[in-house]
N, CA, C and O atoms as a Tripos MOL2 file, in Angstrom:
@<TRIPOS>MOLECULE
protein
  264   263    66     0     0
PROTEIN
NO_CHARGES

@<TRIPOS>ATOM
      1 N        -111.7610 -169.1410   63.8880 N.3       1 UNK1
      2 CA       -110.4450 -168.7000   63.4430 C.3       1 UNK1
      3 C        -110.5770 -167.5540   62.4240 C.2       1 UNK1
      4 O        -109.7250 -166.6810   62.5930 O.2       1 UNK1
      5 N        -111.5510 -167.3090   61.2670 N.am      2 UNK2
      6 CA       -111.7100 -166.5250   60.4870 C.3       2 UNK2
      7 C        -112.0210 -165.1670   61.3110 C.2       2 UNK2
      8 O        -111.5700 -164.0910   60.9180 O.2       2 UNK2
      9 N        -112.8350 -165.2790   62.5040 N.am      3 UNK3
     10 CA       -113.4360 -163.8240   62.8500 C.3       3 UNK3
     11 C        -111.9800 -163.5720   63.9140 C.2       3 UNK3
     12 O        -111.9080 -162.5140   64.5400 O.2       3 UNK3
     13 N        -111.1210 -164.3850   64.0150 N.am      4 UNK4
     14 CA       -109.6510 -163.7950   64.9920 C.3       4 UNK4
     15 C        -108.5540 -163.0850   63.9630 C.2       4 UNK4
     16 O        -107.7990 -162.1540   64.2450 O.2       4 UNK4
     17 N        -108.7250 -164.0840   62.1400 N.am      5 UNK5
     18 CA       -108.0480 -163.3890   61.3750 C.3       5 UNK5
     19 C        -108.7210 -162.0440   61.0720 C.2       5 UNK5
     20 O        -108.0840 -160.9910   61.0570 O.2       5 UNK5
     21 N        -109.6900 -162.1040   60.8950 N.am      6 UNK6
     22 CA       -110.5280 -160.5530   60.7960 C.3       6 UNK6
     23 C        -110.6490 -159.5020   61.5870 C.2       6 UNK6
     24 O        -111.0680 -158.4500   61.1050 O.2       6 UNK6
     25 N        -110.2330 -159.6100   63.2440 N.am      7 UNK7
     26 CA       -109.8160 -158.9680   63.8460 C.3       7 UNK7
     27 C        -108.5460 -158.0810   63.7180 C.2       7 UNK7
     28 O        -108.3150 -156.8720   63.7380 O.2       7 UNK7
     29 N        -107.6200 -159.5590   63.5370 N.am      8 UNK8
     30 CA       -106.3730 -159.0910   63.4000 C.3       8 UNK8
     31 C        -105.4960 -158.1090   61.8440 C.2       8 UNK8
     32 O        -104.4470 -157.4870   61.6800 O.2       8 UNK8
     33 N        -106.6950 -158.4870   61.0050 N.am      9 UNK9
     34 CA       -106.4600 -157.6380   59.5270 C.3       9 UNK9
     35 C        -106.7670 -156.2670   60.1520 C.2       9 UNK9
     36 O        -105.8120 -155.5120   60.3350 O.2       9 UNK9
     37 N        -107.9230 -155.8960   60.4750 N.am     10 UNK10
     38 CA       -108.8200 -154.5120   60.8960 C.3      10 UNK10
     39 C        -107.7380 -154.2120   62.3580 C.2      10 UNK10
     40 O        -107.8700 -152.9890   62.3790 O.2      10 UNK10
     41 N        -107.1780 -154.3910   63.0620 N.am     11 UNK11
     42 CA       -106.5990 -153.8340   63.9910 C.3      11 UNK11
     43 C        -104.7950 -153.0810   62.9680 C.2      11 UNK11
     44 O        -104.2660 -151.9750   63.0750 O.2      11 UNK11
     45 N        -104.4240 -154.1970   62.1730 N.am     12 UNK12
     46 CA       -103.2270 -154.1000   61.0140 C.3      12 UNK12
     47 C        -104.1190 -152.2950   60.4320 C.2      12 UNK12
     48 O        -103.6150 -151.1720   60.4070 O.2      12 UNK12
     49 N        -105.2030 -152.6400   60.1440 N.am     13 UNK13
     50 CA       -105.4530 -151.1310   59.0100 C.3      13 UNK13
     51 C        -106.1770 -150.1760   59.7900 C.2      13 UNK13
     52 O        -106.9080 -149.3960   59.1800 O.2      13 UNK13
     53 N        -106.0940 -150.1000   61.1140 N.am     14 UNK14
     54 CA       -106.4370 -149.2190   62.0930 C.3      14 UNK14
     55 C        -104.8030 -148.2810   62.5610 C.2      14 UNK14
     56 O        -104.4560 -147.1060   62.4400 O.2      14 UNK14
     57 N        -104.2270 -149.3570   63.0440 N.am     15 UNK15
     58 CA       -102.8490 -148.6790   62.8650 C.3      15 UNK15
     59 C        -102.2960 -148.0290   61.5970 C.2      15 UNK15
     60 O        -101.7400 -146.9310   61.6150 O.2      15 UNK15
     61 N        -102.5030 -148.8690   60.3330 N.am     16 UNK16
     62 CA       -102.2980 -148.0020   58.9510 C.3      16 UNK16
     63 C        -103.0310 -146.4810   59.2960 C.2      16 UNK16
     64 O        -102.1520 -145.6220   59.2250 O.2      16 UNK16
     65 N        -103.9850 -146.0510   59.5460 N.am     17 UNK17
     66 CA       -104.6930 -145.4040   59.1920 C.3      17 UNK17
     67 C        -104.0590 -144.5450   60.3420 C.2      17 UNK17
     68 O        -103.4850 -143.4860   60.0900 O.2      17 UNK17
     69 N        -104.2090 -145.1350   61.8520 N.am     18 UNK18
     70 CA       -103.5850 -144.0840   62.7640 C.3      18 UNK18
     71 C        -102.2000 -143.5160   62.5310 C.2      18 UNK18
     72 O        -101.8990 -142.4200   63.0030 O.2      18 UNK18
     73 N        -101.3380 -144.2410   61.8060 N.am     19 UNK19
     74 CA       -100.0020 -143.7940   61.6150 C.3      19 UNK19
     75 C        -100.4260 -142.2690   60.0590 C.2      19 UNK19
     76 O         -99.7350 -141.2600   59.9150 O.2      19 UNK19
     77 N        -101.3320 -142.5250   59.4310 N.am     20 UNK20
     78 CA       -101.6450 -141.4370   58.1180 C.3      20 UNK20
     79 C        -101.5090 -140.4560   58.9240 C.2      20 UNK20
     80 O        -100.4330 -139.8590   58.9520 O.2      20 UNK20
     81 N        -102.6840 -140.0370   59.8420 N.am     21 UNK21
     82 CA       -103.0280 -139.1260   60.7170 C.3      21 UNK21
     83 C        -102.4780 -138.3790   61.5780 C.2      21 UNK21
     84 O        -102.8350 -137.2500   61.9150 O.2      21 UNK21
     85 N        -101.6420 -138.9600   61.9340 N.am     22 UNK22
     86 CA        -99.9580 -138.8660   63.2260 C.3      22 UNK22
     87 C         -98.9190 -137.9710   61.6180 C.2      22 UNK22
     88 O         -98.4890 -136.8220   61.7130 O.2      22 UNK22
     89 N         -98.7850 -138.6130   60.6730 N.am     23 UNK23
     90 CA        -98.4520 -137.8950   59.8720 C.3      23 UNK23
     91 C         -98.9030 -136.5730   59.0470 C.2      23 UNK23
     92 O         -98.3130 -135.7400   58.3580 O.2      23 UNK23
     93 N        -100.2000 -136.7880   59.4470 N.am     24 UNK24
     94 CA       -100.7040 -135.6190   58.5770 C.3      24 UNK24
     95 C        -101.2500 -134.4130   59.6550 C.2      24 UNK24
     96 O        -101.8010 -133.3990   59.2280 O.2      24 UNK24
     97 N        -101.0280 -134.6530   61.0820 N.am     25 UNK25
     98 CA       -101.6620 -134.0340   61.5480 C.3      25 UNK25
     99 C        -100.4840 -132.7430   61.9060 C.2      25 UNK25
    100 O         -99.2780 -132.9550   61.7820 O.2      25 UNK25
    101 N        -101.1090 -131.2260   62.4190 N.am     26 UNK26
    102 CA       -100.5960 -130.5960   62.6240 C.3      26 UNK26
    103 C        -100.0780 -130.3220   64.2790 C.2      26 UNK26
    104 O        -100.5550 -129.5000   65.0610 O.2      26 UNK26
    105 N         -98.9310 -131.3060   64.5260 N.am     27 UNK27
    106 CA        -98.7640 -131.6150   65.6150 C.3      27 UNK27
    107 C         -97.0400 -131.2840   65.5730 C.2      27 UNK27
    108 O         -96.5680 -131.3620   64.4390 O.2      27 UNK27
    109 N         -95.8790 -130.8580   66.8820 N.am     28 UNK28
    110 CA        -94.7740 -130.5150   66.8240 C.3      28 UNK28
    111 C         -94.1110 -132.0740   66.3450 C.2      28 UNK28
    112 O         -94.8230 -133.0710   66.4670 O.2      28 UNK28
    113 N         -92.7710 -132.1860   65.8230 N.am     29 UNK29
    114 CA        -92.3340 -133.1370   65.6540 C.3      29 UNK29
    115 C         -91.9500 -133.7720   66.5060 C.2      29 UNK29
    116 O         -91.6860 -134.9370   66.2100 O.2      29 UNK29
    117 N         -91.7450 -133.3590   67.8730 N.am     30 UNK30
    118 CA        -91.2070 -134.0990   68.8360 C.3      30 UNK30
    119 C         -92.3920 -135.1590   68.8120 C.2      30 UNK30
    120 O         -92.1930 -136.3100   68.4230 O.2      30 UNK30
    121 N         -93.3870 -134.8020   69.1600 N.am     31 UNK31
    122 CA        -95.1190 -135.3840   69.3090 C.3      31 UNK31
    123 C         -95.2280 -136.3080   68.0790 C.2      31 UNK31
    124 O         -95.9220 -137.3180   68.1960 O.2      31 UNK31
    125 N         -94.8910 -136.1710   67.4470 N.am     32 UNK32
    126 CA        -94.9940 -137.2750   66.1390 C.3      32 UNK32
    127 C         -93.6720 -138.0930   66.4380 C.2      32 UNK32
    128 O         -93.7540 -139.3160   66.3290 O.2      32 UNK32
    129 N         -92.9470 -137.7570   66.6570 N.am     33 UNK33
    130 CA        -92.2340 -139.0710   66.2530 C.3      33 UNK33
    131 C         -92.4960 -139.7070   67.9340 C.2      33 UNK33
    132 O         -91.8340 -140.6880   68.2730 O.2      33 UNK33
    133 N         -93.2460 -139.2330   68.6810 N.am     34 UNK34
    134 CA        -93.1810 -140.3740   70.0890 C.3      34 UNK34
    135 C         -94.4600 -140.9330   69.7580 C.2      34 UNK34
    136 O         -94.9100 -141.7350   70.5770 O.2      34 UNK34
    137 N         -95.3120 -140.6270   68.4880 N.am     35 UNK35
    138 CA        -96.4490 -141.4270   68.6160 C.3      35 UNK35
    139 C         -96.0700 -142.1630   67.9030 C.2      35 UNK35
    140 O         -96.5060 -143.2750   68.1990 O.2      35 UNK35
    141 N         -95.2720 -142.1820   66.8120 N.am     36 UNK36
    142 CA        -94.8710 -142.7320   65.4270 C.3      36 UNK36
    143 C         -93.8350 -144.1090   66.3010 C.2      36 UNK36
    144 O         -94.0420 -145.2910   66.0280 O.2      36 UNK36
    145 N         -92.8530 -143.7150   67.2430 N.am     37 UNK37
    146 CA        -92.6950 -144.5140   68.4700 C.3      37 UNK37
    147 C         -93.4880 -145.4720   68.7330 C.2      37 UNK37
    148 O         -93.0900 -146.6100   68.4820 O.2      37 UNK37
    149 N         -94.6700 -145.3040   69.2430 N.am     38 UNK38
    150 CA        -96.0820 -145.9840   70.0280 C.3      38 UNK38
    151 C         -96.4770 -147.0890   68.3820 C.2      38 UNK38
    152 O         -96.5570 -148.3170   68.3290 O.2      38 UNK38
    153 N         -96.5870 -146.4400   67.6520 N.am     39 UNK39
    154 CA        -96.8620 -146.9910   66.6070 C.3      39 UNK39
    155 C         -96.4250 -148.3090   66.1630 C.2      39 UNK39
    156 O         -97.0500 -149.3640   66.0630 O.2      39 UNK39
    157 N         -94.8130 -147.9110   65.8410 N.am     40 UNK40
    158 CA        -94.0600 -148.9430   65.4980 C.3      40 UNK40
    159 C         -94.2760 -150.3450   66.4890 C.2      40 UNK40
    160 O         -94.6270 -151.4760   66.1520 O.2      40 UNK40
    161 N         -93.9230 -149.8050   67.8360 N.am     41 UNK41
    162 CA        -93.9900 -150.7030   68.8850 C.3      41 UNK41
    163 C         -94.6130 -151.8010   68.6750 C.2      41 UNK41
    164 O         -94.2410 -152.9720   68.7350 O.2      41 UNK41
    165 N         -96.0410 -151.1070   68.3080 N.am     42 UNK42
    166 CA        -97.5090 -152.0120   68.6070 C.3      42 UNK42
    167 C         -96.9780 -152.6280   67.0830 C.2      42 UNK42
    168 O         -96.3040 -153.6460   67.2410 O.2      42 UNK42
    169 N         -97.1060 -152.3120   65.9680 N.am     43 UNK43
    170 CA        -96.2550 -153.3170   64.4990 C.3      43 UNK43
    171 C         -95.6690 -154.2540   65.3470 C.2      43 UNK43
    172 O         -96.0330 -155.4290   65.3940 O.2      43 UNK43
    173 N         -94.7210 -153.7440   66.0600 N.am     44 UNK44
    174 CA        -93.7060 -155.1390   66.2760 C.3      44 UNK44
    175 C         -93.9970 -156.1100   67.1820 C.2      44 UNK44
    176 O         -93.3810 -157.1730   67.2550 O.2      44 UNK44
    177 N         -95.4740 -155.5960   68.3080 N.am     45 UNK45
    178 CA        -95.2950 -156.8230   69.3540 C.3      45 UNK45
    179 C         -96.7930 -157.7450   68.4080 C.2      45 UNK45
    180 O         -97.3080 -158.7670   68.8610 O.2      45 UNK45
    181 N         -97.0870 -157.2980   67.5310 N.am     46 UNK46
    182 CA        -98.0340 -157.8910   66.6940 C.3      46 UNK46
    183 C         -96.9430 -159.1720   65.4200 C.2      46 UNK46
    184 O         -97.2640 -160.2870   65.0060 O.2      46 UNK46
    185 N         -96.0270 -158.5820   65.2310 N.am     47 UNK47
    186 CA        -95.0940 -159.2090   64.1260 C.3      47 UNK47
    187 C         -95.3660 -161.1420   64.5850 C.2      47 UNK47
    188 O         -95.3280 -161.9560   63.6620 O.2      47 UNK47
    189 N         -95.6180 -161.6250   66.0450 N.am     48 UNK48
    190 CA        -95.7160 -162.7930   66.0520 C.3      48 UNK48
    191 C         -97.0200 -163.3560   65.3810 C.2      48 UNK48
    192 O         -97.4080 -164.5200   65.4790 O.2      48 UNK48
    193 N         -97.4660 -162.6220   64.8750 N.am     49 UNK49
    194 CA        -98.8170 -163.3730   64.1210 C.3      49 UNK49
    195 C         -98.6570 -163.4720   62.6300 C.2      49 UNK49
    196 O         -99.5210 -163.8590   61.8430 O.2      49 UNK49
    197 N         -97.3230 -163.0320   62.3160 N.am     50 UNK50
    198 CA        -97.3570 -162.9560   60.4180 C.3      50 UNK50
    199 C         -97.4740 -164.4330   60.1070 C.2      50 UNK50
    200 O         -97.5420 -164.7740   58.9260 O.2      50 UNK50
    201 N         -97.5020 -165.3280   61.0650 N.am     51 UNK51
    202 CA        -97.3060 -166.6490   60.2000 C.3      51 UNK51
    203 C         -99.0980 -166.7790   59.6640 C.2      51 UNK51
    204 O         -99.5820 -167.5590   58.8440 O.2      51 UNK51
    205 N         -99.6070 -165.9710   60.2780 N.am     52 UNK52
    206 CA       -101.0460 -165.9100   58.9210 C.3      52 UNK52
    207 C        -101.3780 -165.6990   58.3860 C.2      52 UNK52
    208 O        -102.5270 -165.8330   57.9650 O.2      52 UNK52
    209 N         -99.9200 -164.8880   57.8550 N.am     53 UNK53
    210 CA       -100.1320 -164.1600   56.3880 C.3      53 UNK53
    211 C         -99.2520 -164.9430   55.2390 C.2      53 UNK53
    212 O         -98.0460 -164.9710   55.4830 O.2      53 UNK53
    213 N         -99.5530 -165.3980   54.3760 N.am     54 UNK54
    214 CA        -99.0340 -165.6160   53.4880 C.3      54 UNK54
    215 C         -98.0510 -165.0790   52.5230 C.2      54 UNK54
    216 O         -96.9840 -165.5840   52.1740 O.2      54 UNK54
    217 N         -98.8200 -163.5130   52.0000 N.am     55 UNK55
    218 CA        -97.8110 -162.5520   51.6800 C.3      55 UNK55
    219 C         -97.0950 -161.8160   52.5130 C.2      55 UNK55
    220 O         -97.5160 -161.4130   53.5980 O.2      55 UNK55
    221 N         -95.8940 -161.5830   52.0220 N.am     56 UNK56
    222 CA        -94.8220 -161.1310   53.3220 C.3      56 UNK56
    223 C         -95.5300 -159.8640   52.9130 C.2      56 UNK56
    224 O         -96.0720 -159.3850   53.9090 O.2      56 UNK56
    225 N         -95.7520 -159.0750   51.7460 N.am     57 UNK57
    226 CA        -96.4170 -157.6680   52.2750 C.3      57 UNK57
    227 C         -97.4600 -157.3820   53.1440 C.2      57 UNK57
    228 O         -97.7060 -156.3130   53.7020 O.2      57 UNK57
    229 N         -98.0720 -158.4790   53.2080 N.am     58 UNK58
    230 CA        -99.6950 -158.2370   54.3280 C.3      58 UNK58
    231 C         -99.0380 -158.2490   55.8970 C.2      58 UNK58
    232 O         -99.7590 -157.8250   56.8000 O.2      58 UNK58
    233 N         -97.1940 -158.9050   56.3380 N.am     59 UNK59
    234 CA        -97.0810 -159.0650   57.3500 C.3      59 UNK59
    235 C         -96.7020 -157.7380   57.9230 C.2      59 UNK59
    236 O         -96.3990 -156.7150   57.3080 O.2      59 UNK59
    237 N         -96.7910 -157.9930   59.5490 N.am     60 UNK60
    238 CA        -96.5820 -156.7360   60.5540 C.3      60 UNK60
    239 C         -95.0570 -156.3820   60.3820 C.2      60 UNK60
    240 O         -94.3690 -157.3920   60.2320 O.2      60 UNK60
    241 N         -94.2030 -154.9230   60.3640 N.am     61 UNK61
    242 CA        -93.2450 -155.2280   60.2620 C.3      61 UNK61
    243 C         -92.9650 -154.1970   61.4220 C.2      61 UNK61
    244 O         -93.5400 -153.1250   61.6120 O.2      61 UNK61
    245 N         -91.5270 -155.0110   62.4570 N.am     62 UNK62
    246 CA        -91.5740 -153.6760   63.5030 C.3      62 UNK62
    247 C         -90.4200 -152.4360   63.0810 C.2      62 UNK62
    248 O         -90.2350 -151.9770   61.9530 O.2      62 UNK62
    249 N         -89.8740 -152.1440   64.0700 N.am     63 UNK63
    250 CA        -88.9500 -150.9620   63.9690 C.3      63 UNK63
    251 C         -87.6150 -151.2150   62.2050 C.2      63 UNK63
    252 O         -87.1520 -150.4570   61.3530 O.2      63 UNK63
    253 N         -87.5620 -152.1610   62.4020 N.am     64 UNK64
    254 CA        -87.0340 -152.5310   60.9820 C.3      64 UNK64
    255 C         -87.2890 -152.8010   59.8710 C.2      64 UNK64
    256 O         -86.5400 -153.1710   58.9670 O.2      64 UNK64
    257 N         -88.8380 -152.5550   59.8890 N.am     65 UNK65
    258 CA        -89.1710 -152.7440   58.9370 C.3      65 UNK65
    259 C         -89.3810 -151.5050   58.1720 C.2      65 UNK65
    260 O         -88.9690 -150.5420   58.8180 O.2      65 UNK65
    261 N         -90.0110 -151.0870   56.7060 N.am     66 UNK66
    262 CA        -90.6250 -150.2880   56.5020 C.3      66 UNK66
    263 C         -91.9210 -149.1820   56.3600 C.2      66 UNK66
    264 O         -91.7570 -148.1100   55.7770 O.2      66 UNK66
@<TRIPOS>BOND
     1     1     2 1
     2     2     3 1
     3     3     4 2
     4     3     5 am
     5     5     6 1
     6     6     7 1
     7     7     8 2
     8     7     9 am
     9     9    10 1
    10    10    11 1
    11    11    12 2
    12    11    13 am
    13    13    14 1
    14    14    15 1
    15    15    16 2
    16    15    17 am
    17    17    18 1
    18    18    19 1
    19    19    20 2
    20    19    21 am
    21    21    22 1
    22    22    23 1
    23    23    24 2
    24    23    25 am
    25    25    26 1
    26    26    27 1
    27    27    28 2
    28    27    29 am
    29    29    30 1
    30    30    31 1
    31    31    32 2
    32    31    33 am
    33    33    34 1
    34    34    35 1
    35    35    36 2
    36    35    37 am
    37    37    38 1
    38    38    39 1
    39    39    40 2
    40    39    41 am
    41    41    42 1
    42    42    43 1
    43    43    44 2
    44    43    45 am
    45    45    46 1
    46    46    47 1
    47    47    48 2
    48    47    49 am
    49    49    50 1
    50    50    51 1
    51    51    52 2
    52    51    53 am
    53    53    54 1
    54    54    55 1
    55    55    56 2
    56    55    57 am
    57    57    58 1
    58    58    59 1
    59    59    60 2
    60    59    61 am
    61    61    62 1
    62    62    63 1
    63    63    64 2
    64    63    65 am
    65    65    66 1
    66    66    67 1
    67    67    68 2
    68    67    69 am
    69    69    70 1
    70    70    71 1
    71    71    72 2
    72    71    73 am
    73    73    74 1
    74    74    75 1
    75    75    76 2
    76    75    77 am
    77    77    78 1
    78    78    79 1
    79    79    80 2
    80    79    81 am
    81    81    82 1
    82    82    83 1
    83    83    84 2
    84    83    85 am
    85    85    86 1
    86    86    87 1
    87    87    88 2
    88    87    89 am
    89    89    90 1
    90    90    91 1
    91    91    92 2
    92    91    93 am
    93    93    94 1
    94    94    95 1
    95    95    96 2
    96    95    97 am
    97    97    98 1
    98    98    99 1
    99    99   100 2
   100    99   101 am
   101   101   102 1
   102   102   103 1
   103   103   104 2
   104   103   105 am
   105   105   106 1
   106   106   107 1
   107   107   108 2
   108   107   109 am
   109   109   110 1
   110   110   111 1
   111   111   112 2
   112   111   113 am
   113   113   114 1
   114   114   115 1
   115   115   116 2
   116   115   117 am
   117   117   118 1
   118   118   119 1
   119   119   120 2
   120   119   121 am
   121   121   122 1
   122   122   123 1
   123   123   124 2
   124   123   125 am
   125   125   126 1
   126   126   127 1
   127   127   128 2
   128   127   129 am
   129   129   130 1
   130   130   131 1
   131   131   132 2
   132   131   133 am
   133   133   134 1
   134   134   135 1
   135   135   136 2
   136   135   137 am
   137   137   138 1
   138   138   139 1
   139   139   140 2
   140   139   141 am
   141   141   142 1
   142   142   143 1
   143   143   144 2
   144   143   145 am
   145   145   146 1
   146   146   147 1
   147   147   148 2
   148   147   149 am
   149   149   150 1
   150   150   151 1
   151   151   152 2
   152   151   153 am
   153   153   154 1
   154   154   155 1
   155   155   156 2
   156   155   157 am
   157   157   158 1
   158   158   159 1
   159   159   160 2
   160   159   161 am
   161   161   162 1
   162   162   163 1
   163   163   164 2
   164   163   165 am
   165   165   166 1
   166   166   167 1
   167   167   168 2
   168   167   169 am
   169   169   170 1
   170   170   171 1
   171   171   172 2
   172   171   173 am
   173   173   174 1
   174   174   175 1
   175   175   176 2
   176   175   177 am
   177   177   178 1
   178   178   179 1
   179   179   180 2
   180   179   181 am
   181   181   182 1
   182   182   183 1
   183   183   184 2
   184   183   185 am
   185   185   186 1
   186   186   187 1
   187   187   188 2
   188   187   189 am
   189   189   190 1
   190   190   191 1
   191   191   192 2
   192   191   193 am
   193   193   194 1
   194   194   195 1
   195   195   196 2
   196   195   197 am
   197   197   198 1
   198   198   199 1
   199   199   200 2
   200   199   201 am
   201   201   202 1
   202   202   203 1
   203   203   204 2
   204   203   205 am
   205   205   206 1
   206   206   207 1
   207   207   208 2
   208   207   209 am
   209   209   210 1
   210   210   211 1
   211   211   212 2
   212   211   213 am
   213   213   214 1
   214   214   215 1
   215   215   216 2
   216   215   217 am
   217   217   218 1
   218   218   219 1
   219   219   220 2
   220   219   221 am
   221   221   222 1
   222   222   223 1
   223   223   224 2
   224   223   225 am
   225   225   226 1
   226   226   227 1
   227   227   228 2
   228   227   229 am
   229   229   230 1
   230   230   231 1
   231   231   232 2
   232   231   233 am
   233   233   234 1
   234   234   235 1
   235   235   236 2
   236   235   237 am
   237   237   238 1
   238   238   239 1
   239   239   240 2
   240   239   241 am
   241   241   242 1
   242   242   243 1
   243   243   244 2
   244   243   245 am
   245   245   246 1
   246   246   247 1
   247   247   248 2
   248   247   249 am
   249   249   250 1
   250   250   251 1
   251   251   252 2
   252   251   253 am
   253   253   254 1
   254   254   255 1
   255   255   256 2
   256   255   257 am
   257   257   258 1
   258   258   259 1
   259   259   260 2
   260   259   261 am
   261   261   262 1
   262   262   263 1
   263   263   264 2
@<TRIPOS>SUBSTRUCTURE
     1 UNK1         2 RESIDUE 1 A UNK
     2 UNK2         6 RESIDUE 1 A UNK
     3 UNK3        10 RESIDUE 1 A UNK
     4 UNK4        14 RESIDUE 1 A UNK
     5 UNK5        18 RESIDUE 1 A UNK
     6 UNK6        22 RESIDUE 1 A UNK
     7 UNK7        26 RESIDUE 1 A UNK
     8 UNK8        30 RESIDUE 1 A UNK
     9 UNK9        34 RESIDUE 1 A UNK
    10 UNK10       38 RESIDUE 1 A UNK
    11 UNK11       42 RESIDUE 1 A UNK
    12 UNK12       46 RESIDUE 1 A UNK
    13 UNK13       50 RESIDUE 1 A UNK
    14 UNK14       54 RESIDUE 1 A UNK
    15 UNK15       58 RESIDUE 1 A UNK
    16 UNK16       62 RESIDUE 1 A UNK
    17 UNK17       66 RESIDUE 1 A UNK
    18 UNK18       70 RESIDUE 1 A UNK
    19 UNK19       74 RESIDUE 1 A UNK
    20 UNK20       78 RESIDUE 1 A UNK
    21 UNK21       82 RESIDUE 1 A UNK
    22 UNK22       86 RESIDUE 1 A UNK
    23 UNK23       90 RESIDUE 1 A UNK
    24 UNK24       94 RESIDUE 1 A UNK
    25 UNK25       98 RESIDUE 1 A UNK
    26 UNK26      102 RESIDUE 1 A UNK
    27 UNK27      106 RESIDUE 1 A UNK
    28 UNK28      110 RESIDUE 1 A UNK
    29 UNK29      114 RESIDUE 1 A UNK
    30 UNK30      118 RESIDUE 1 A UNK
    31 UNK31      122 RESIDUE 1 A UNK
    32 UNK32      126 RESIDUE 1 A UNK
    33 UNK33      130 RESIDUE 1 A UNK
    34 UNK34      134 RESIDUE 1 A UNK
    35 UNK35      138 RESIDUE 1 A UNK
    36 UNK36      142 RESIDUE 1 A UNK
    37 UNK37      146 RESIDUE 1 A UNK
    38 UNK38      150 RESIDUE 1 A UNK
    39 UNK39      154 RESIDUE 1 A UNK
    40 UNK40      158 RESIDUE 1 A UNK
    41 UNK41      162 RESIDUE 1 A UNK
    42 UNK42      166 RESIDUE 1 A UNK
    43 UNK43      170 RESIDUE 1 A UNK
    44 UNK44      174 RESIDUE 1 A UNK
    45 UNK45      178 RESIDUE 1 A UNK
    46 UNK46      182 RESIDUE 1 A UNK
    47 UNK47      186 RESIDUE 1 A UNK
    48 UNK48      190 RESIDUE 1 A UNK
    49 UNK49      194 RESIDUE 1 A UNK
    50 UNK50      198 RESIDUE 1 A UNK
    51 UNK51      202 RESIDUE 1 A UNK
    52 UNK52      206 RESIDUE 1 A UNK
    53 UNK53      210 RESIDUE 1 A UNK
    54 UNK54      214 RESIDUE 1 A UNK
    55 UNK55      218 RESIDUE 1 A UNK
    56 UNK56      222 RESIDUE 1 A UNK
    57 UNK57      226 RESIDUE 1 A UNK
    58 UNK58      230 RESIDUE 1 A UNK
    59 UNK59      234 RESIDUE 1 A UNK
    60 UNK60      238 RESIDUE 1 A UNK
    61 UNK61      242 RESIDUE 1 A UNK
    62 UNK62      246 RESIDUE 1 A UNK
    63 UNK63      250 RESIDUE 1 A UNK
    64 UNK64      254 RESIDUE 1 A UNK
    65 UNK65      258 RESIDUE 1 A UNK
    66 UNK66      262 RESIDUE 1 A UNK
């Protein structure tokens, strides 16, 4: 169970990190916001696993979230 929560932290700060990049990169805006799109998505079909987070900040949040 620890190496599935450890998966699932490192996949959470892979997306952190891919969403920096999507932001910082020099790409048209249309192109960012359909990846920023792709992004959110994947947050939200992940959101069924927050019950292993304790802190609501560590949880996935989707299109409504921040």
């Amino acid at each position: 169970i620890e190496t599935f929560f450890h998966k699932i932290v490192m996949l959470r700060n892979r997306l952190r990190t891919l969403e920096q990049q999507v932001n910082a990169a020099e790409l048209s805006d249309d192109v960012k916001v359909k990846l920023q799109a792709y992004i959110t998505g994947c947050y939200g079909s992940l959101t069924s696993f927050n019950v292993l987070f304790a802190d609501e900040e560590d949880q996935f949040k989707g299109s409504g979230g921040e």
